[in-house]
Biopython code that builds the backbone (N, CA, C, O; Angstrom):
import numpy as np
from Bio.PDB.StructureBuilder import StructureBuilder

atoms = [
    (1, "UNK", "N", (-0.877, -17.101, -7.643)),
    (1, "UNK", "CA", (-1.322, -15.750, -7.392)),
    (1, "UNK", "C", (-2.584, -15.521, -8.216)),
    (1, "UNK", "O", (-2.600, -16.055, -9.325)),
    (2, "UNK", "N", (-3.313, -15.029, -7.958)),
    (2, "UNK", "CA", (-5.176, -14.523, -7.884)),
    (2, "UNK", "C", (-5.182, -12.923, -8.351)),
    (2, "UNK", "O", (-4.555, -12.020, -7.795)),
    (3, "UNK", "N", (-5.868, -12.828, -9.268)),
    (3, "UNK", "CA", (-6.121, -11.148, -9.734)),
    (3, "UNK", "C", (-7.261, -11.328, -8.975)),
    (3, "UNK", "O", (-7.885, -12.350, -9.257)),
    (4, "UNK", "N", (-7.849, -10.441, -7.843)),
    (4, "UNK", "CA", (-8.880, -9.718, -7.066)),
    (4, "UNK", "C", (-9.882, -9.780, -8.141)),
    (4, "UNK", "O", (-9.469, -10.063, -9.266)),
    (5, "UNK", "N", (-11.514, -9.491, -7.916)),
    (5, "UNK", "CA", (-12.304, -9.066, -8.104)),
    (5, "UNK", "C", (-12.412, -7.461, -8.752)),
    (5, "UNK", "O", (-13.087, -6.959, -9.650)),
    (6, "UNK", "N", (-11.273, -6.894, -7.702)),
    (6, "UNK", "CA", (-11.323, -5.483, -8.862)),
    (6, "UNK", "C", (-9.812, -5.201, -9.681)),
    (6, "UNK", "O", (-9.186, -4.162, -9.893)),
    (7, "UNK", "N", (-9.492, -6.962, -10.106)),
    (7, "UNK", "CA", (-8.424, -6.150, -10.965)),
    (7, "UNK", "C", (-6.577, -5.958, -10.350)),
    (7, "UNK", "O", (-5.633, -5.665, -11.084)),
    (8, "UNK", "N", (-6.525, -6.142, -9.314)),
    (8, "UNK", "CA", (-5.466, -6.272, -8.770)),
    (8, "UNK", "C", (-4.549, -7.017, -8.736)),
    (8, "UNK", "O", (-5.000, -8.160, -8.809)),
    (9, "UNK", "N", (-3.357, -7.022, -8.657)),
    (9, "UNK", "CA", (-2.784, -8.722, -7.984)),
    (9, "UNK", "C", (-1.445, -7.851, -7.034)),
    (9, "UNK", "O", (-1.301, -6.632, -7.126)),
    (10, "UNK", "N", (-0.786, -8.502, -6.380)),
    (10, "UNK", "CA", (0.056, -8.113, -5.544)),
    (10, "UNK", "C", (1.582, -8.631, -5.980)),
    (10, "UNK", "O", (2.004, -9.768, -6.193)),
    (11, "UNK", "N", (2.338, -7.122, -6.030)),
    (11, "UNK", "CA", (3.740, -7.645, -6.599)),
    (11, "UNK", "C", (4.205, -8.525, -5.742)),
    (11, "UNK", "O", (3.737, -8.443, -4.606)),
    (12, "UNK", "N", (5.135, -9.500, -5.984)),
    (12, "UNK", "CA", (5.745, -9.685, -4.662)),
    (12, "UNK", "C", (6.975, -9.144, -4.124)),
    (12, "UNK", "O", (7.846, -9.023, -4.984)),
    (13, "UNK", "N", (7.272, -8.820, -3.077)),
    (13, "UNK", "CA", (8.202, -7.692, -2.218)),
    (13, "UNK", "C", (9.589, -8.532, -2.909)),
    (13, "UNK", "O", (10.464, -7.667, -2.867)),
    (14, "UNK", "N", (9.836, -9.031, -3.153)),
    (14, "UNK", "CA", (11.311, -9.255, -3.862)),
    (14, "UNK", "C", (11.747, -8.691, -5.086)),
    (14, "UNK", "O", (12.869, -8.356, -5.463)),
    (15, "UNK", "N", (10.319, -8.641, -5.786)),
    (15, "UNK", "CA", (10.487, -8.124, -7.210)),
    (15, "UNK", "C", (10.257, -6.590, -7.021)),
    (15, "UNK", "O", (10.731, -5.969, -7.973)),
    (16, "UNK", "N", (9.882, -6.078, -6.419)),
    (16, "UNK", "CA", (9.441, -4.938, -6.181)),
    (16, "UNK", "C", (10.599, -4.061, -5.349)),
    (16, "UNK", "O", (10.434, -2.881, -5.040)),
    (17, "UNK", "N", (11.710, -4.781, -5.063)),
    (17, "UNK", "CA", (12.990, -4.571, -4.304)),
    (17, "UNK", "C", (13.537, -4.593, -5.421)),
    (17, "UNK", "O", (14.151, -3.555, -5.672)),
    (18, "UNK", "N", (13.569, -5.614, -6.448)),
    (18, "UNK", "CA", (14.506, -5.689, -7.288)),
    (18, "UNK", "C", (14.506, -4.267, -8.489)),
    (18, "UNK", "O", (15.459, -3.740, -9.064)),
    (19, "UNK", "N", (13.112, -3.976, -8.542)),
    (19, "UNK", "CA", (12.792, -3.255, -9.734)),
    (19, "UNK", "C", (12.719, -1.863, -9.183)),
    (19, "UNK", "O", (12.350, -0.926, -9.891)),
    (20, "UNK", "N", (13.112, -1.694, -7.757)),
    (20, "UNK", "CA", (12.727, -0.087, -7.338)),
    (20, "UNK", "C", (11.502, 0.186, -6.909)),
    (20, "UNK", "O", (11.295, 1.233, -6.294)),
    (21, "UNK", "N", (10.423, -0.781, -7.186)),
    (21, "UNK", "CA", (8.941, -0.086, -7.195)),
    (21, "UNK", "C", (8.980, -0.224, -6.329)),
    (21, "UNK", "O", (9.406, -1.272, -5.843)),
    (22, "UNK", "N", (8.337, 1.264, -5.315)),
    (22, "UNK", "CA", (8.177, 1.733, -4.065)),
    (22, "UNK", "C", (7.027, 2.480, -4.556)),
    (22, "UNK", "O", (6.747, 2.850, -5.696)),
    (23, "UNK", "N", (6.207, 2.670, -3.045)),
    (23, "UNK", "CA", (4.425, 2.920, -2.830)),
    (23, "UNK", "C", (4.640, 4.290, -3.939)),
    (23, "UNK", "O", (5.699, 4.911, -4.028)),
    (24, "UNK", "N", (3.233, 4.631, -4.845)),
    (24, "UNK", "CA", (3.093, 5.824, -5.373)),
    (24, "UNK", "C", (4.335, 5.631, -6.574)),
    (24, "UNK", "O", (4.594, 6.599, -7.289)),
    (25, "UNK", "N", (4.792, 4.839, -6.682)),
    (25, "UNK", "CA", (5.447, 4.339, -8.324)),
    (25, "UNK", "C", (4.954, 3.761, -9.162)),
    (25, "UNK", "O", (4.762, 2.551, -9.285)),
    (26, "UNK", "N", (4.511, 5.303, -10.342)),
    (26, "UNK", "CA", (3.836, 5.117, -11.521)),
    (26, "UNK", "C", (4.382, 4.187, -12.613)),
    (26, "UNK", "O", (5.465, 4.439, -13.141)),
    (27, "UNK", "N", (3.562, 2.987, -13.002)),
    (27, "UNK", "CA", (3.756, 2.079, -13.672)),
    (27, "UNK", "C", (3.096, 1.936, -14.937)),
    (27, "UNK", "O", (1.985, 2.431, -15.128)),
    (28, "UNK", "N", (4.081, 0.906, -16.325)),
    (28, "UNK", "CA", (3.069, 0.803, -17.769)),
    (28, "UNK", "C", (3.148, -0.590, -17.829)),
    (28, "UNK", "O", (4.099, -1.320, -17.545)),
    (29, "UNK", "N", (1.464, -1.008, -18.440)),
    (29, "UNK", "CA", (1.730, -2.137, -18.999)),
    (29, "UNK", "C", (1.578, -2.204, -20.201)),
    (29, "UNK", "O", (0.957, -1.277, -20.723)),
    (30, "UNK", "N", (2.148, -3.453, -21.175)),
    (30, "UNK", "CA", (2.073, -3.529, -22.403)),
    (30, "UNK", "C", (1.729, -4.786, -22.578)),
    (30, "UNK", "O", (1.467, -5.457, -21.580)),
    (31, "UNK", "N", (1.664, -5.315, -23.768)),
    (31, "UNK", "CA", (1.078, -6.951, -24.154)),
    (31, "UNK", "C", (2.319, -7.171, -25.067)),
    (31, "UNK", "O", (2.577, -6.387, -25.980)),
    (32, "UNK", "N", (3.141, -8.354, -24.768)),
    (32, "UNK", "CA", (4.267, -8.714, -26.436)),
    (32, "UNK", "C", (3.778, -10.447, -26.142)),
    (32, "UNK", "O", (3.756, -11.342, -25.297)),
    (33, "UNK", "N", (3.523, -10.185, -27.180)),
    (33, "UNK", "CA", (3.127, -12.135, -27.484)),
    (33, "UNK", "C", (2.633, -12.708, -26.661)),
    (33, "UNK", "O", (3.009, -13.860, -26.445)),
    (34, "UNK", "N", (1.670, -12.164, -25.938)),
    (34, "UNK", "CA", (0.378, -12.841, -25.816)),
    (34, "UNK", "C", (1.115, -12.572, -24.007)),
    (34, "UNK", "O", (0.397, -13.021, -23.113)),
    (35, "UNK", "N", (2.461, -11.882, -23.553)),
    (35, "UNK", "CA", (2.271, -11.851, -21.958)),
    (35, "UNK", "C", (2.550, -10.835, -21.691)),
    (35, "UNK", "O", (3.539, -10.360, -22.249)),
    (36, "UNK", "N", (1.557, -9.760, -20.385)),
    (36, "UNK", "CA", (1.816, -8.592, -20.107)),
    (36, "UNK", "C", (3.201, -8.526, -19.100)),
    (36, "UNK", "O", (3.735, -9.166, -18.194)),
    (37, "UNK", "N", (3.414, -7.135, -20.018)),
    (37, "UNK", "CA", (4.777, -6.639, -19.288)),
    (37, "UNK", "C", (4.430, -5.449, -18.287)),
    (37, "UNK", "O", (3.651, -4.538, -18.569)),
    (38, "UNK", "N", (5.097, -5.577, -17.106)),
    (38, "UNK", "CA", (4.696, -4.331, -16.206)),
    (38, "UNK", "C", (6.372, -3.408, -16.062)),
    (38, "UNK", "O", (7.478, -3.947, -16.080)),
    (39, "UNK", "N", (6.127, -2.160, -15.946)),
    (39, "UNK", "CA", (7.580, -1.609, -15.946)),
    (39, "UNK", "C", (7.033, -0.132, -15.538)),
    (39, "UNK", "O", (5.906, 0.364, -15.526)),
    (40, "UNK", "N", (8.686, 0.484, -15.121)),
    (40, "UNK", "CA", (7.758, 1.649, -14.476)),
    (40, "UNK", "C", (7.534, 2.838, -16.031)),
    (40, "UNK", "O", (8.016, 3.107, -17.131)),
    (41, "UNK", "N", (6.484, 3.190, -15.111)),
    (41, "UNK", "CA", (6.029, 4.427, -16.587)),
    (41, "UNK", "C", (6.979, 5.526, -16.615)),
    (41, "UNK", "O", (7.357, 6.100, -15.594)),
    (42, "UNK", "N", (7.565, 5.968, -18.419)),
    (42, "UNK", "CA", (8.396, 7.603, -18.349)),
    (42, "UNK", "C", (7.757, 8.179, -17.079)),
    (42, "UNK", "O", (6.605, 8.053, -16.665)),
    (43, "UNK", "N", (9.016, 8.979, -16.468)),
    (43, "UNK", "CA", (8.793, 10.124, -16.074)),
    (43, "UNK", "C", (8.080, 11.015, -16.451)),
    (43, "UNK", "O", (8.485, 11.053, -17.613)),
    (44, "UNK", "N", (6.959, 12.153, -16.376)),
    (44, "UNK", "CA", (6.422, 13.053, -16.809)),
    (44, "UNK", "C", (6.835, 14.473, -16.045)),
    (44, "UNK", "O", (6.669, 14.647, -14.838)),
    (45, "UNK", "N", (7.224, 15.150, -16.670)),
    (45, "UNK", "CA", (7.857, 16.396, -15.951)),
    (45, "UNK", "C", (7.193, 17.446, -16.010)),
    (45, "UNK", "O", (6.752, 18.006, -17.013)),
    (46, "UNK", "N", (7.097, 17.775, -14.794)),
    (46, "UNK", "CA", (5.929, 18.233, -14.472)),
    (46, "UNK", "C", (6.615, 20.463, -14.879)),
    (46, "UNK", "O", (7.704, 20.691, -15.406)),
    (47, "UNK", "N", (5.889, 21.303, -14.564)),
    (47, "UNK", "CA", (5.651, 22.404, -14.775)),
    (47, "UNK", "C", (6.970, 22.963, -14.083)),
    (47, "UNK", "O", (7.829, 23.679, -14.599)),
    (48, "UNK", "N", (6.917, 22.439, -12.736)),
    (48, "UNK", "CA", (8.349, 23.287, -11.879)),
    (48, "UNK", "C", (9.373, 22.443, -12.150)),
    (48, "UNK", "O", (10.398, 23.025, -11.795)),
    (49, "UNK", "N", (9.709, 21.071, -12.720)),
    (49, "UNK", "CA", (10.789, 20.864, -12.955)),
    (49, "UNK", "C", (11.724, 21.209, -14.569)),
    (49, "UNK", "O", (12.881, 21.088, -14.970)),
    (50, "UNK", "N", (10.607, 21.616, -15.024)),
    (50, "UNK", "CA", (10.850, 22.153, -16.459)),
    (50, "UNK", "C", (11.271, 23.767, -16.060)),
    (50, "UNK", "O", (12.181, 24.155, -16.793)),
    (51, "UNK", "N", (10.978, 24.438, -15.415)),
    (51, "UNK", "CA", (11.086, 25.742, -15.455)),
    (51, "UNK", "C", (12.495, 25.837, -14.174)),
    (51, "UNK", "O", (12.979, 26.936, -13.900)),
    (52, "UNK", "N", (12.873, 24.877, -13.678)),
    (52, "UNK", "CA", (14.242, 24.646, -12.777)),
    (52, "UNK", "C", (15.337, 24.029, -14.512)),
    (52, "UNK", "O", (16.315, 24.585, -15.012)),
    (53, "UNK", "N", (14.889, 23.237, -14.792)),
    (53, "UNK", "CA", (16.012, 23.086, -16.125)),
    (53, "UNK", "C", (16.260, 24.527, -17.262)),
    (53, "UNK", "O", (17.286, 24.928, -17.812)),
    (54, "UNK", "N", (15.159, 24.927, -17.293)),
    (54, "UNK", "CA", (14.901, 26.297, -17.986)),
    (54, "UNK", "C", (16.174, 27.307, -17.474)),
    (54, "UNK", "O", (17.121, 27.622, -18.195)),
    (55, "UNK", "N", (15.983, 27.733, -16.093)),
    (55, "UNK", "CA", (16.707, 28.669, -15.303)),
    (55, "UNK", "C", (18.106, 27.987, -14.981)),
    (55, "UNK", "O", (18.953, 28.791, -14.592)),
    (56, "UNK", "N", (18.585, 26.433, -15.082)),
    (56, "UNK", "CA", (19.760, 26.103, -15.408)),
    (56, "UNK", "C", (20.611, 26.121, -16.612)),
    (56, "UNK", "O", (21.794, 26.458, -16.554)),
    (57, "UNK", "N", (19.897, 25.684, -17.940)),
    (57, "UNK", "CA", (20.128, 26.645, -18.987)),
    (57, "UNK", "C", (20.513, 27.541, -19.086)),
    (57, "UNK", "O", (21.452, 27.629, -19.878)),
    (58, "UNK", "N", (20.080, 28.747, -18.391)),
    (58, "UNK", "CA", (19.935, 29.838, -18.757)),
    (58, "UNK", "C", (21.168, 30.865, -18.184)),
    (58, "UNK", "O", (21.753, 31.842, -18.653)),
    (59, "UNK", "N", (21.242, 30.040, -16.808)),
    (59, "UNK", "CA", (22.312, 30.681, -16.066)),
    (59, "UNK", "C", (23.758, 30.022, -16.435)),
    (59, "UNK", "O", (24.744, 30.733, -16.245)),
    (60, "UNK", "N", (24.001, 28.297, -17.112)),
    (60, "UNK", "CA", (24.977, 28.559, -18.076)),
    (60, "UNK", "C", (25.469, 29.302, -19.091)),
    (60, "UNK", "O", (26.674, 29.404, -19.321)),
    (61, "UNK", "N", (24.176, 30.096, -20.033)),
    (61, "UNK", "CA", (24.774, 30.980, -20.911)),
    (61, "UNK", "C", (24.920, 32.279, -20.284)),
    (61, "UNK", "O", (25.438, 33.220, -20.885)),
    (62, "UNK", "N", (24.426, 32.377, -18.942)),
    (62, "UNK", "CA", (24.455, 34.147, -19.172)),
    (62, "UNK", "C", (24.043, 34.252, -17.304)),
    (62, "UNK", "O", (23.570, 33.374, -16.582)),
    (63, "UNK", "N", (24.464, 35.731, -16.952)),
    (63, "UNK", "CA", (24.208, 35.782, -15.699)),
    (63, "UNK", "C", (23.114, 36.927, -15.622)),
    (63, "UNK", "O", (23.069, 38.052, -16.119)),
    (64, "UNK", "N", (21.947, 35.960, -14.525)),
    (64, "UNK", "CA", (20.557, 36.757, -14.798)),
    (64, "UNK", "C", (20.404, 37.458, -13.275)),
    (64, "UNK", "O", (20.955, 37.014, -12.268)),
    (65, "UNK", "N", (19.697, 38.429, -13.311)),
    (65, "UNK", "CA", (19.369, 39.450, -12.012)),
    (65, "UNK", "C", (18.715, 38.142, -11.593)),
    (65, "UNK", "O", (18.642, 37.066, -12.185)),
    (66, "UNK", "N", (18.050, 38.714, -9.858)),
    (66, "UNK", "CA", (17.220, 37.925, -9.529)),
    (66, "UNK", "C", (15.632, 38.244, -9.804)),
    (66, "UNK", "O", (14.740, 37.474, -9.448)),
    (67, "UNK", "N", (15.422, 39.388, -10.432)),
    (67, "UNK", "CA", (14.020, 39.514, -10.650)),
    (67, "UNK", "C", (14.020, 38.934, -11.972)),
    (67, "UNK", "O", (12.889, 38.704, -12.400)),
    (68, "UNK", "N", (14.899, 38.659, -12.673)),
    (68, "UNK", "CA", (14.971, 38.180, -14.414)),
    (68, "UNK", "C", (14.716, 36.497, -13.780)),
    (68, "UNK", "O", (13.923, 35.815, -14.429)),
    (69, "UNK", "N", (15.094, 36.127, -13.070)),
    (69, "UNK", "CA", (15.347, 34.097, -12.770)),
    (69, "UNK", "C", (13.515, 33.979, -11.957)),
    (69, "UNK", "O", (12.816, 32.965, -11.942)),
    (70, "UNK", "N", (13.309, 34.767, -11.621)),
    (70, "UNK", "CA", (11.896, 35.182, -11.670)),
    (70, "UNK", "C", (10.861, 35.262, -12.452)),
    (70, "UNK", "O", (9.830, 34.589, -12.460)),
    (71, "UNK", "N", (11.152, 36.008, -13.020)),
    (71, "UNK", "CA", (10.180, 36.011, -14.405)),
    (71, "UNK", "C", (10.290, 34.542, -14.545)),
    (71, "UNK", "O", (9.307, 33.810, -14.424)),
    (72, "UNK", "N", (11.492, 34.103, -14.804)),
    (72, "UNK", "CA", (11.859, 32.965, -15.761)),
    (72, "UNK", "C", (10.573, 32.108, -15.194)),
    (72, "UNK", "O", (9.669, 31.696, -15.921)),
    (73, "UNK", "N", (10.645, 31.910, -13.773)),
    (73, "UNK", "CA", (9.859, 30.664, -13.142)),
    (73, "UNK", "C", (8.907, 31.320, -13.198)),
    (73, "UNK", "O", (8.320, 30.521, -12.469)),
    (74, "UNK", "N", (8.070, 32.154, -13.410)),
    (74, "UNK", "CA", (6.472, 32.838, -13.281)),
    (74, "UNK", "C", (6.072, 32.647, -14.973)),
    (74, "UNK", "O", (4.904, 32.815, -15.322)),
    (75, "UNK", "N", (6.863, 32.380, -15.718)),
    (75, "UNK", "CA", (6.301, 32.366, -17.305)),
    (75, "UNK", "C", (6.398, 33.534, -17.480)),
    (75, "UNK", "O", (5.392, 33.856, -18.113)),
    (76, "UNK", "N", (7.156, 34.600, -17.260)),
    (76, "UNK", "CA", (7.014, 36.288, -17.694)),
    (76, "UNK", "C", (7.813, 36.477, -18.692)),
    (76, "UNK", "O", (8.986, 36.296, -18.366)),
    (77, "UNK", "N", (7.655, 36.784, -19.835)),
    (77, "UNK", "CA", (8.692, 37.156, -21.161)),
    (77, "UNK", "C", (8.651, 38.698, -20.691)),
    (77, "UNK", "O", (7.815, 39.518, -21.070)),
    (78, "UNK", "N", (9.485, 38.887, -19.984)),
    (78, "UNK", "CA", (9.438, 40.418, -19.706)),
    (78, "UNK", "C", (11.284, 40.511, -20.558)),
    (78, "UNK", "O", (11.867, 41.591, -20.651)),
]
sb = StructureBuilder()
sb.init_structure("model")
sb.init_model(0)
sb.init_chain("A")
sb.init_seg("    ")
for serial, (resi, resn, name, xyz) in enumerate(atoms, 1):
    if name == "N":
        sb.init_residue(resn, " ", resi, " ")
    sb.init_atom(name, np.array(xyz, "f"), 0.0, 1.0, " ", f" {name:<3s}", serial, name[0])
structure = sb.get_structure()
């Protein structure tokens, strides 16, 4: 297998079955003793899935109107 001209090389579809990586799966590499490791990159959680854990939280401790679970997801400290 050949790294491209710009840097590329192509997983091959077995390993890429094996490991989950499917198209648009964000990946890290690292260097340990001299051979790169490829693996998929943390999760990064994005704005609406933080503010869906927020309002699950929230509705375990306590029961909120629906304009209050609102706020919650708009950022409103009302």
């Amino acid at each position: 297998m050949r790294i491209t001209s710009k840097g590329q090389v192509t997983i091959p579809q077995e390993i890429r079955r094996e490991c989950g990586l499917l198209p648009h799966t964000e990946v890290a590499f690292r260097v340990e003793q001299g051979r790169v490791i490829l693996e998929k990159a943390p999760q990064q959680t994005t704005a609406g899935a933080e503010s869906i854990q927020r309002l699950r939280r929230a509705r375990l401790r306590t029961r909120l109107s629906t304009d209050a679970l609102l706020a919650l997801t708009r950022g409103d400290d009302r």
